[in-house]
N, C-alpha and C positions, 0 to 999 in steps of 0.2 A: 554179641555185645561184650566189653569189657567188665572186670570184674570191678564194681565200686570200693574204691576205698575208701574208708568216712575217712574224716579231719579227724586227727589225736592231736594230743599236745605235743609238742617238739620232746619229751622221754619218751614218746614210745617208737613203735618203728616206722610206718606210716604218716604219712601228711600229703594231701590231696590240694595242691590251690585250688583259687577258684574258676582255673580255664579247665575245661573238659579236656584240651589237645595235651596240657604238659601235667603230670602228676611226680611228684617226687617222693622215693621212697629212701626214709632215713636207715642206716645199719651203724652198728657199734657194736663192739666185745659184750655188753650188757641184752641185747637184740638177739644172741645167740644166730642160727641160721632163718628167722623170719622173715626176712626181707627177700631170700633166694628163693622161698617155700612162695611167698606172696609170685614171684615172679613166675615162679613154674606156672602157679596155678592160673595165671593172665595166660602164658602160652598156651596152655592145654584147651582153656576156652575159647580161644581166640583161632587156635587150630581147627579144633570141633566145630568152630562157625565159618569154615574155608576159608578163613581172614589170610593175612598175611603177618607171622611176626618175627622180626629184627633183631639180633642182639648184639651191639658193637661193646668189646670191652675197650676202652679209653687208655686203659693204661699199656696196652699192645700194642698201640699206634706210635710206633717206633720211626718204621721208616714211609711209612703211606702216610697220605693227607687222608682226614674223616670225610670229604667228597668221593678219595680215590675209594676207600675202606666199604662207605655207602654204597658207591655205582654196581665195585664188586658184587656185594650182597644182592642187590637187588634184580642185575642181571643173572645170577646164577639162581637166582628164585625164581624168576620168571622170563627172562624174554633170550633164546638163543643167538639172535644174530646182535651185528654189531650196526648203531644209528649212525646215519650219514652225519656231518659236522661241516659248516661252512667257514672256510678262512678266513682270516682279516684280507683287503686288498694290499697290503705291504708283504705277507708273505706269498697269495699267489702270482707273484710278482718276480719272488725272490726265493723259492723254495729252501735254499739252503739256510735259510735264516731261523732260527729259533729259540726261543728265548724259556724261562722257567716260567713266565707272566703267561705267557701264550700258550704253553702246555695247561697251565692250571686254567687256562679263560675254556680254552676247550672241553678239559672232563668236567666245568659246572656246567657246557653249554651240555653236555650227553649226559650227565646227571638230571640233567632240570627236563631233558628232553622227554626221558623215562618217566621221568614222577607227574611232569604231562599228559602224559598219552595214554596212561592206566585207566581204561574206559570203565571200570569197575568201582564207581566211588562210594556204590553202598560199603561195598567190600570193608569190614574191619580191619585197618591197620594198625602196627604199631610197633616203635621201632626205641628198644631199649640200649642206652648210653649208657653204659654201668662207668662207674668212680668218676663223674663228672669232673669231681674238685680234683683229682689226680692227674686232668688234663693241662696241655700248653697253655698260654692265654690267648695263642693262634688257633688251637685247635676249640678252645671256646667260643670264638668270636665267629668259624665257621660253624658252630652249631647256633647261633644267633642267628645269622643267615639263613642258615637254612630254613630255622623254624619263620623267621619273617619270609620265606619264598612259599612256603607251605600257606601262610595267612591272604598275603596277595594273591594267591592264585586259588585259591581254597580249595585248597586238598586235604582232605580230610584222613591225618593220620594222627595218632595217639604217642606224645611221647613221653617216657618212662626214665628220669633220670634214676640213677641209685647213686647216694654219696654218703660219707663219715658224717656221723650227727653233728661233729663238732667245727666243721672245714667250711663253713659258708665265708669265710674271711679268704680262700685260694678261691674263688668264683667272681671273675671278672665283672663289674659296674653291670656292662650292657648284657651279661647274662641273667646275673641276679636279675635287673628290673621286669624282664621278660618271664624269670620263675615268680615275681612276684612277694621275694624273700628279702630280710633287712639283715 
């Protein structure tokens, strides 16, 4: 099981909304190291319960999209081979053709395929985004996604943002609404 965070007040480091799936944990110079200490201690339990746990830092995603960053992880944690993927009918047609559109339609289609097919859904997951607010407003709007693919399909993963107590103003509309923060 994860480890509960209660609600504190936006001073302290911790704040828990009220979805089970998304938890945000605040850090600041004032916070000292509590908020990595809180994180350890979610991996170590979550390990100890053969769960599965994630940790993308946001601010490294330089030259990968957070799909490509994701797939990675999640294939090198778990599944050796590589998923079949079906083409659009324009490009088997035309194989020479290829677009950035089309590259990225396929790693969500072998992203989404994996996060599918994990017949393990007791299994604790949990897959931390550290410096949310540090990210693109593209690479936020693909973690909106994501978390809305996780909801329609209900797959049951826990996710863990960490951001500046002070930086809710760098977090894109359709993210906030989804953290459920003003």
């Amino acid at each position: 099981m994860m480890i509960q965070t209660k609600a504190l007040q936006r001073s302290k480091t911790a704040f828990e909304s009220d979805s089970e799936r998304i938890r945000l944990l605040y850090h600041d110079e004032l916070s000292g190291g509590e908020c990595w200490e809180t994180l350890e201690d979610i991996r170590e339990m979550t390990l100890d319960d053969e769960g599965q746990f994630i940790s993308l830092d946001l601010t490294e995603l330089q030259t990968e999209s957070l799909p490509a960053e994701f797939y990675a992880a999640l294939k090198n944690a778990r599944w050796e081979q590589s998923l079949p993927f079906s083409l659009p009918s324009i490009l088997r047609q035309n194989s020479h053709t290829t677009s950035p559109f089309i590259n990225r339609a396929i790693l969500w289609q072998r992203l989404c395929d994996l996060l599918i097919m994990d017949g393990e859904s007791d299994r604790s997951t949990v897959l931390v985004l550290e410096n949310v607010d540090q990210a693109s407003p593209a690479t936020q709007h693909e973690i909106a996604r994501l978390i809305r693919f996780h909801e329609t399909y209900s797959i049951r993963r826990t996710f863990i943002f960490t951001l500046d107590h002070y930086s809710h103003g760098r977090i894109i509309p359709e993210l906030r609404n989804l953290f459920e923060i003003e």
